[in-house]
Wavefront OBJ file of the C-alpha trace (Angstrom):
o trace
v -26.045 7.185 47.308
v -28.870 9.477 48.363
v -31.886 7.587 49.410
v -35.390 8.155 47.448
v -36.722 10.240 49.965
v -34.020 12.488 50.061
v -33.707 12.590 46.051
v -37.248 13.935 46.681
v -37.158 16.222 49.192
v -34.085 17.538 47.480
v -36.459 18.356 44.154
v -38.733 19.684 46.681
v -36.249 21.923 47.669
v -35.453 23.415 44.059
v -39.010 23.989 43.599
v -39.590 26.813 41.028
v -42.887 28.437 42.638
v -43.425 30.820 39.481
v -43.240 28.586 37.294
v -46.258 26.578 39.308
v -48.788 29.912 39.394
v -52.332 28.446 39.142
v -50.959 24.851 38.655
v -53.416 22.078 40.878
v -51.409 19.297 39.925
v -50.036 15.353 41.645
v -47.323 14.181 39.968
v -46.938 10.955 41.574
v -43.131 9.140 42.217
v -42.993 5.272 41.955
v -39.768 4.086 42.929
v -39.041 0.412 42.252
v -36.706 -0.160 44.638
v -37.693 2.485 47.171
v -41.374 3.775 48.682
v -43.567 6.010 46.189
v -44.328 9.588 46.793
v -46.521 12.289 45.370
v -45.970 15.801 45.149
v -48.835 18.120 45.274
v -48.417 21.197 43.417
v -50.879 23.709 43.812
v -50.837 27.717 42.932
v -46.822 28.239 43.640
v -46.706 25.574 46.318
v -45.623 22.319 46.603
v -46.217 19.401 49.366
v -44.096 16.650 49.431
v -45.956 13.201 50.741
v -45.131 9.538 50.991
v -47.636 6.837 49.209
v -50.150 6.855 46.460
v -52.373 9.143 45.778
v -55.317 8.201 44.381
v -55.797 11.621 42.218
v -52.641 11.674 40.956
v -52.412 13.749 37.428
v -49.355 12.026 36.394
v -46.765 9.015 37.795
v -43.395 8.016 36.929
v -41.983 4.486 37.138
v -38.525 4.604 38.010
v -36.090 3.056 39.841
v -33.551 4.869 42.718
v -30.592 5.391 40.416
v -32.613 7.082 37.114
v -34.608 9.494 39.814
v -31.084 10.266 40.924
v -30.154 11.167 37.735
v -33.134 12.834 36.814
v -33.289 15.300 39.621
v -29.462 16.040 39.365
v -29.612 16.485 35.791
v -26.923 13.982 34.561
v -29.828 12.309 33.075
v -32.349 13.548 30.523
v -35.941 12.554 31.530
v -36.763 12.072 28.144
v -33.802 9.998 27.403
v -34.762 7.721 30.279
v -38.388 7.427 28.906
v -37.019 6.494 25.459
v -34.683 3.668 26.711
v -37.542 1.965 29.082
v -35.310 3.865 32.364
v -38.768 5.853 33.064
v -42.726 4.512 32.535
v -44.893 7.238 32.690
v -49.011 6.517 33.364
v -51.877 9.725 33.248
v -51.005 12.792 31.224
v -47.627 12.416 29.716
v -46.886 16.392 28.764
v -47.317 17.324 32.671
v -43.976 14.881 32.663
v -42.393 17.738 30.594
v -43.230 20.100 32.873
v -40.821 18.381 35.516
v -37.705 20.331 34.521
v -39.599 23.755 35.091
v -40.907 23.509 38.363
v -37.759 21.824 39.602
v -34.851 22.664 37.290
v -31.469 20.928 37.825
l 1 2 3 4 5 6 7 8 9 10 11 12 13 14 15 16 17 18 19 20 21 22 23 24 25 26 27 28 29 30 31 32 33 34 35 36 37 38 39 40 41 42 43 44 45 46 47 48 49 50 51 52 53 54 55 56 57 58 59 60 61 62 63 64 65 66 67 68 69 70 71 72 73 74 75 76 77 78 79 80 81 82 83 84 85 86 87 88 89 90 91 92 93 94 95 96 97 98 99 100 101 102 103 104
């Protein structure tokens, strides 16, 4: 199983820049059983880095196996929210906007 950190830096890697053109956004990764990481995304860029951030727009509370299955797809992000998998704490539609800037 992929670790946490390379769950994330394999999102990071399927970043969709257009679809992040004049985004200033943190979406902020809490991983249970792992470290937490926030990704800044900012006019078609993104920067992956470990810990909290303390401006983050948006964080997800998830453990190893449902961010695994998030970022590969074989599990819908909303599905996960609906059945307690994901906790999500700021601005809930930025969660939505997950799938665009790093689709499956």
């Amino acid at each position: 199983m992929s670790s946490a950190a390379e769950i994330i830096e394999q999102m990071n890697a399927k970043f969709n820049p257009a679809a992040a053109a004049g985004l200033d956004l943190i979406f902020q990764f809490n991983i249970e059983d792992a470290d937490t990481y926030h990704l800044i995304v900012k006019d078609g860029t993104c920067v992956v880095a470990q810990g909290e951030s303390d401006d983050a727009n948006v964080t997800l509370i998830m453990n190893s196996e449902t961010l695994k299955g998030i970022a590969s797809g074989e599990t819908d992000g909303m599905m996960a929210f609906m059945s307690g998998q994901l906790r999500v704490e700021g601005d809930m539609m930025l969660a939505t906007k997950l799938s665009e800037l790093f689709p499956a």
